[in-house]
PAKE-581533 format. One record per residue (C-alpha): residue number from 1; chain; residue in three letters; z, x, y. Coordinates in steps of 0.2 Angstrom, whole numbers, plus 5000, padded with zeros to 4 digits. Each point is the difference from the previous one (the first is absolute). Layout:
! residues N
<atom><num>NUM</num><cadena>A</cadena><residuo>ALA</residuo><Z>Z</Z><X>X</X><Y>Y</Y></atom>
...
***
This chain:
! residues 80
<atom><num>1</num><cadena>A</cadena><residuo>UNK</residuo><Z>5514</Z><X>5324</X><Y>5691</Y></atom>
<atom><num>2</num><cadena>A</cadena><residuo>UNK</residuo><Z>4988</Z><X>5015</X><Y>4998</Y></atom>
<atom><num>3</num><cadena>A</cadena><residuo>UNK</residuo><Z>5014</Z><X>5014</X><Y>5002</Y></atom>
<atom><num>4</num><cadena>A</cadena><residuo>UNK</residuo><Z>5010</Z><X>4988</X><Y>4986</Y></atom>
<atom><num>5</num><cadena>A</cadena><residuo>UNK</residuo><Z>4987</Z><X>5002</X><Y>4986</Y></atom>
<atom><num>6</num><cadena>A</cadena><residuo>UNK</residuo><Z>4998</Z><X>5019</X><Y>4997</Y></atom>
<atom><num>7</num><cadena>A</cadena><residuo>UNK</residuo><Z>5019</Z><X>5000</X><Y>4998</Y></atom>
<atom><num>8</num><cadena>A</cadena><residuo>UNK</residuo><Z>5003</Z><X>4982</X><Y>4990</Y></atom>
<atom><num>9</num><cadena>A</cadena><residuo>UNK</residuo><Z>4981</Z><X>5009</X><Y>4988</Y></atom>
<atom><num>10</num><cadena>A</cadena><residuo>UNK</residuo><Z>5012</Z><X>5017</X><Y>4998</Y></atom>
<atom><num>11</num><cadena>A</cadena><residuo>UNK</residuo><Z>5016</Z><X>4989</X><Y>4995</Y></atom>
<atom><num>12</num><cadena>A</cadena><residuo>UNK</residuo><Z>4991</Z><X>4991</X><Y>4988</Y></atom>
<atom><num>13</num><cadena>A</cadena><residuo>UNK</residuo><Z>4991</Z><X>5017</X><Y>4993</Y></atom>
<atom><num>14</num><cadena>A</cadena><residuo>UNK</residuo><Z>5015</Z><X>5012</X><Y>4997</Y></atom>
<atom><num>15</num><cadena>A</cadena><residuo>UNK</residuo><Z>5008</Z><X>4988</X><Y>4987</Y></atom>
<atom><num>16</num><cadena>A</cadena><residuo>UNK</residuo><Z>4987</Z><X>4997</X><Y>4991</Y></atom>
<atom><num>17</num><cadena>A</cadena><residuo>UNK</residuo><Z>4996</Z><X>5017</X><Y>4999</Y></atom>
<atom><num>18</num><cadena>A</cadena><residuo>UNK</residuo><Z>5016</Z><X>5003</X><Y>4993</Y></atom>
<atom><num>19</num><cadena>A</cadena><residuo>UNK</residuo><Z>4997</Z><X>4987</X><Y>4988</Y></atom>
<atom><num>20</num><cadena>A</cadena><residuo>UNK</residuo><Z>4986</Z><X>5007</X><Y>4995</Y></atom>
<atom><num>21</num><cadena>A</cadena><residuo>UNK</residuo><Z>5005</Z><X>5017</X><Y>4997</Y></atom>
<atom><num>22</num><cadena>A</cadena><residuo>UNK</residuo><Z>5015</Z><X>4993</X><Y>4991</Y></atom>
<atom><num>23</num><cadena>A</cadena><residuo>UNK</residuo><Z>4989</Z><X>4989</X><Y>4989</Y></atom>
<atom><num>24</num><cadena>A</cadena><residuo>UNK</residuo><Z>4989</Z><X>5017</X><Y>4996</Y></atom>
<atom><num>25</num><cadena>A</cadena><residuo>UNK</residuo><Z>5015</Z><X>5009</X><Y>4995</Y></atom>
<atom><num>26</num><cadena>A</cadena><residuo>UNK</residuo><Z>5005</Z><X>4987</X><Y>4987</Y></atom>
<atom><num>27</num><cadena>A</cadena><residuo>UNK</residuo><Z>4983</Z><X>5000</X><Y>4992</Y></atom>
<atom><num>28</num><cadena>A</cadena><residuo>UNK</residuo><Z>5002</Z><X>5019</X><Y>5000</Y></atom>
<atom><num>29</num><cadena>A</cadena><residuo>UNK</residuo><Z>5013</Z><X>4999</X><Y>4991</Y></atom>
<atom><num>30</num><cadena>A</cadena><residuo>UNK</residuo><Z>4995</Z><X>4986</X><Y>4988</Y></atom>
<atom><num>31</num><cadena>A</cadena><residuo>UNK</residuo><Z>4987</Z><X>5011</X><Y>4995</Y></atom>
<atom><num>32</num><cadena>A</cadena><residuo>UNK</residuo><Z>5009</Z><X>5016</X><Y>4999</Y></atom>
<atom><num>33</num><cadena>A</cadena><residuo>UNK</residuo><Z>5012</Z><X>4993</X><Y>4988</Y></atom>
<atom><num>34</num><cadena>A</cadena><residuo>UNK</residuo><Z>4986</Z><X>4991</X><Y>4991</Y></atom>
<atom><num>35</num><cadena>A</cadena><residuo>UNK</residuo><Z>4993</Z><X>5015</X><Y>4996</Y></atom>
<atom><num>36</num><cadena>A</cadena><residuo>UNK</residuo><Z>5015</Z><X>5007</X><Y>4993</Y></atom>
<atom><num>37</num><cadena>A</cadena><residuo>UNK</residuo><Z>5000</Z><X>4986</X><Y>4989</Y></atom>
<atom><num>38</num><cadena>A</cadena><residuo>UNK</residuo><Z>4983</Z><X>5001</X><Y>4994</Y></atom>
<atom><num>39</num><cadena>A</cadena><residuo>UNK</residuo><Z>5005</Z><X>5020</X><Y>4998</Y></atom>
<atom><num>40</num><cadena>A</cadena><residuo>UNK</residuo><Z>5015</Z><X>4992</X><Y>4987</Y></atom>
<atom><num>41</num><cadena>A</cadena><residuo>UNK</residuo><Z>4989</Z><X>4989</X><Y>4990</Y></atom>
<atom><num>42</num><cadena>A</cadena><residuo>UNK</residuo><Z>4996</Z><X>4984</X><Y>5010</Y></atom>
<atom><num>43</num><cadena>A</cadena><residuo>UNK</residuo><Z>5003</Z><X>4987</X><Y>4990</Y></atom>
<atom><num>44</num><cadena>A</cadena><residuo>UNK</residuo><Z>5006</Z><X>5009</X><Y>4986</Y></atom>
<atom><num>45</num><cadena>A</cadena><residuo>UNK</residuo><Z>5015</Z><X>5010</X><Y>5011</Y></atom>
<atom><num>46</num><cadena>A</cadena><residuo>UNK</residuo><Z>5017</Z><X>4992</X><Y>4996</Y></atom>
<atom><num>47</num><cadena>A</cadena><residuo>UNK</residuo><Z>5004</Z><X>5000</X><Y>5018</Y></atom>
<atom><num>48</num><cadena>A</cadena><residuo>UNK</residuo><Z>4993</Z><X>4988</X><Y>5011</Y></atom>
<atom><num>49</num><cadena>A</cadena><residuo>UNK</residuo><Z>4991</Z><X>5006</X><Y>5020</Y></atom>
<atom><num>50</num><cadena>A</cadena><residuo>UNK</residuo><Z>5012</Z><X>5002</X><Y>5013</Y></atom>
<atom><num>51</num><cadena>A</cadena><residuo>UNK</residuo><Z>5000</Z><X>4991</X><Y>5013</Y></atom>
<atom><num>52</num><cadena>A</cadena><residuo>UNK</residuo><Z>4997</Z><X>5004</X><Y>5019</Y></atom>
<atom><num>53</num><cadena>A</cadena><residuo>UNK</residuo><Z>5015</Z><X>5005</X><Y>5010</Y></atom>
<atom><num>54</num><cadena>A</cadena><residuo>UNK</residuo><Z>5002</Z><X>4987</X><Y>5014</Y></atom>
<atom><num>55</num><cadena>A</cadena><residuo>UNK</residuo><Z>5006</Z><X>5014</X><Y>5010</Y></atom>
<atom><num>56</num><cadena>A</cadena><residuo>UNK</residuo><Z>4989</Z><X>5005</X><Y>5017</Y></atom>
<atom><num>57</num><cadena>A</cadena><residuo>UNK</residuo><Z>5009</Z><X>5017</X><Y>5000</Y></atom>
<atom><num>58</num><cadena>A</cadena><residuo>UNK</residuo><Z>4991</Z><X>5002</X><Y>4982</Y></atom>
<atom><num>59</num><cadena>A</cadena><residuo>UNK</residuo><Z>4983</Z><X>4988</X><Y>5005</Y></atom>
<atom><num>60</num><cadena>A</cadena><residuo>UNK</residuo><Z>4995</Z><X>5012</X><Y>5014</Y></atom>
<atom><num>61</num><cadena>A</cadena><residuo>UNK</residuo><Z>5001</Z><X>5019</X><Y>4990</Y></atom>
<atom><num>62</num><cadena>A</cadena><residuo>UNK</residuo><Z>4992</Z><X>4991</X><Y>4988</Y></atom>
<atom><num>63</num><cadena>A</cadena><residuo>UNK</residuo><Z>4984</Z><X>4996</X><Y>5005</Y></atom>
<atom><num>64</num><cadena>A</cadena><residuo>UNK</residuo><Z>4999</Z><X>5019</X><Y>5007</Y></atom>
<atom><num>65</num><cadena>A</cadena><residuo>UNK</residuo><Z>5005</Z><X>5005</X><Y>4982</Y></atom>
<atom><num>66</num><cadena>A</cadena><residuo>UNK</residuo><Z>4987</Z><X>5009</X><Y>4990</Y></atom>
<atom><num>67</num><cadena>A</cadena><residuo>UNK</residuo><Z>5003</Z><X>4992</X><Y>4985</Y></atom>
<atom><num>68</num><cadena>A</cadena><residuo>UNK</residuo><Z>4996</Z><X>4983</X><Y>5006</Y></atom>
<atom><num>69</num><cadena>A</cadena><residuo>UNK</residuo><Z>4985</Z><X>5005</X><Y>5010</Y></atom>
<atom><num>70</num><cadena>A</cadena><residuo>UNK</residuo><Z>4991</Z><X>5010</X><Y>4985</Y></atom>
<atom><num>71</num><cadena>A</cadena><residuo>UNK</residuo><Z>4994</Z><X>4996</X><Y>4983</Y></atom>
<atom><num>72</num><cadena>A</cadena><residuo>UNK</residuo><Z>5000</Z><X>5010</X><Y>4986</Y></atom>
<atom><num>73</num><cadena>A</cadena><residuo>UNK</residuo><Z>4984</Z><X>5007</X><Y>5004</Y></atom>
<atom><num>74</num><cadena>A</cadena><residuo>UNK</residuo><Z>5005</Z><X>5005</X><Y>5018</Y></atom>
<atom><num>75</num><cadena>A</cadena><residuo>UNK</residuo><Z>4992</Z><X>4986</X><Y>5007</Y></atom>
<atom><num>76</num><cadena>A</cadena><residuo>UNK</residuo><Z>5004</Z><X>4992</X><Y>5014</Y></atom>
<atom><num>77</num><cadena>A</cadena><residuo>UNK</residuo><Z>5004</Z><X>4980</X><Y>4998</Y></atom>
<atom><num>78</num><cadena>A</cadena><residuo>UNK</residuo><Z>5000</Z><X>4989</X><Y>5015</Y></atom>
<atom><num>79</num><cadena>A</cadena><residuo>UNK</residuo><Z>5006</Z><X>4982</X><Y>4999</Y></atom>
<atom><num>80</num><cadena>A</cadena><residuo>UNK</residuo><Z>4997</Z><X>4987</X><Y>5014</Y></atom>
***
């Protein structure tokens, strides 16, 4: 039973790792493209945010995208 619980621990851990980095890459890009719609007037912009693509070919560039990962000040911004 002990060799079985490194590997059943290591099953568990690589999906939701992947989940997580997928998650992150959403955020990125809700917050990217929030930004471009503050940048357009908010509120007042007659075009509405864009959503998030669903895609993990996009999710996963997208968190390692600077423009997601910095604000206008050059900050950087970290969300849990």
């Amino acid at each position: 039973m002990d060799k079985k619980k490194p590997l059943l621990l290591t099953l568990i851990a690589i999906p939701c790792l992947a989940a997580l980095v997928y998650l992150s890459g959403l955020l990125a890009q809700l917050l990217a493209n929030y930004a471009v719609w503050q940048e357009l007037g908010g509120m007042n912009s007659p075009d509405p945010i864009q959503a998030p693509c669903l895609d993990p070919g996009v999710c996963f560039p997208a968190l390692l995208s600077k423009s997601a990962t910095t604000t206008s000040s050059g900050g950087l911004q970290i969300a849990l």
